[in-house]
Structures are given as structure tokens and as C-alpha cells.
N, C-alpha and C positions, 0 to 999 in steps of 0.2 A: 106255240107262241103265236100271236097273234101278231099281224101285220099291220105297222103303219102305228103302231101307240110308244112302241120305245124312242128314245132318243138315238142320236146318230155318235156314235163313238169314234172319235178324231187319235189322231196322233199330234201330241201338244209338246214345244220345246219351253222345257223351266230354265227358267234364268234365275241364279241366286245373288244377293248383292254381294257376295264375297269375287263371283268370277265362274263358278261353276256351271256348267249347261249340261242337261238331258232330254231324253223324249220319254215319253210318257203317255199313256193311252188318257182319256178323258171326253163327258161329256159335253164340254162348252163347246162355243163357237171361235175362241179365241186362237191364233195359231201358237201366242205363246203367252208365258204364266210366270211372271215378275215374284218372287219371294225374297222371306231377308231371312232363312236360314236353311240349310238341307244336311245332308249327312257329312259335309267335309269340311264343314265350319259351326256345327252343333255342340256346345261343350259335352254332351252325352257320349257321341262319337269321338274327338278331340280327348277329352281327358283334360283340357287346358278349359278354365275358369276366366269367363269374359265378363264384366260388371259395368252396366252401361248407368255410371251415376251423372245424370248432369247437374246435380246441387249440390256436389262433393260430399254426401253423407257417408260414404264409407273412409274416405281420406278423416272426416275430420275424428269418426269412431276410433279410427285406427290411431290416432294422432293423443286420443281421450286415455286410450288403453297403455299407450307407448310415458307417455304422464305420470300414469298412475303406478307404471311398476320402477319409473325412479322414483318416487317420493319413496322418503326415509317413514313416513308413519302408516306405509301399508302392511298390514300382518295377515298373516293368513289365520284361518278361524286355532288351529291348535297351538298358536303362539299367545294369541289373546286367551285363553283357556286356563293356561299354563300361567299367565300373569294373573287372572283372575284370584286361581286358589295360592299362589303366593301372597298376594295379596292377602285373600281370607287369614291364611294364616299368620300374618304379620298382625292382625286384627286380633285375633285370638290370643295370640299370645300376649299381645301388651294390655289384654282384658283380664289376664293372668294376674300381671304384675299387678294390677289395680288393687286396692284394698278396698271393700265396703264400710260403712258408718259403724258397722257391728262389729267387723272386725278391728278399726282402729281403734275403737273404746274397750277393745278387748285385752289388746296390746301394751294399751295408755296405760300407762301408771299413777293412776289416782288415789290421792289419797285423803281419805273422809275426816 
């Protein structure tokens, strides 16, 4: 190793903005090292889900979705399916009863 090119390696105290403090080796000059997350308030670590919304976008999504499963005209895709070919078939069938022009002059009873 060559002398006098590396930097000087400190013992640095981290401050996290939850409360946490530790030391830490590091090259800066600073004695200590301000952060806003580390291992004992990182949701990774935690397990617990932190959401920092300041324009309420998740309240009001939450709020859109909470809406949308009381209303009486939301179905899920195999309810509308199922109404569909009801449907079709309520179609068909009254295209049954139908009579065409050929059939009703066929029925008619005309007499020449």
C-alpha cells in the first residue's frame, strides 16, 4: 500500500430520525451522520407498512375502492357472463316464436 493516498477512516455516530444511535467506521470528516431510516424503523426490517402520503392519495383510493364494493351495480366479470348468455338466450328464443313473411302466407288461409 502506498502511503499518504488513502483516506483517513473515522469512527462516525449515526443518528436516525426514529431515536436510534450507532458507531460506524467511515471515511468522512463528520463525527456524526443524521439519517431518516436504519434497521429498527425500516419497513423491510419491521414488517410494519409506513406510507408517507401528504396529498391523501391513498386515503382517498382507499375511500374509491370502499365506494365501489357497496354499490349494488358492481359484478364481477362471471356474473356479467352469466347475464350475458341469459340474455342471448332470451333473444333466441323470442326469434323462435317469430314468424317470417313466408311462413305467415303459408299458414294464411287464402282463398283464390
Amino acid at each position: 500500500m502506498k502511503k499518504g493516498i488513502h483516506p483517513k477512516y473515522n469512527q462516525v455516530k449515526v443518528v436516525c430520525s426514529c431515536g436510534n444511535e450507532f458507531v460506524t467506521g467511515s471515511t468522512l470528516d463528520a463525527d456524526t451522520i443524521n439519517v431518516e431510516l436504519c434497521s429498527k424503523c425500516h419497513p423491510f426490517y419491521t414488517g410494519e407498512q409506513k406510507i408517507v402520503d401528504t396529498d391523501n392519495l391513498v386515503k382517498k383510493f382507499e375511500e374509491r375502492v370502499e365506494k365501489a364494493k357497496k354499490m349494488s351495480s358492481f359484478k364481477d366479470k362471471k356474473a356479467k357472463m352469466a347475464e350475458r348468455k341469459a340474455k342471448k338466450k332470451q333473444i333466441d328464443a323470442k326469434q323462435e316464436q317469430t314468424l317470417t313473411l313466408k311462413d305467415m302466407l303459408a299458414n294464411a288461409d287464402i282463398s283464390k
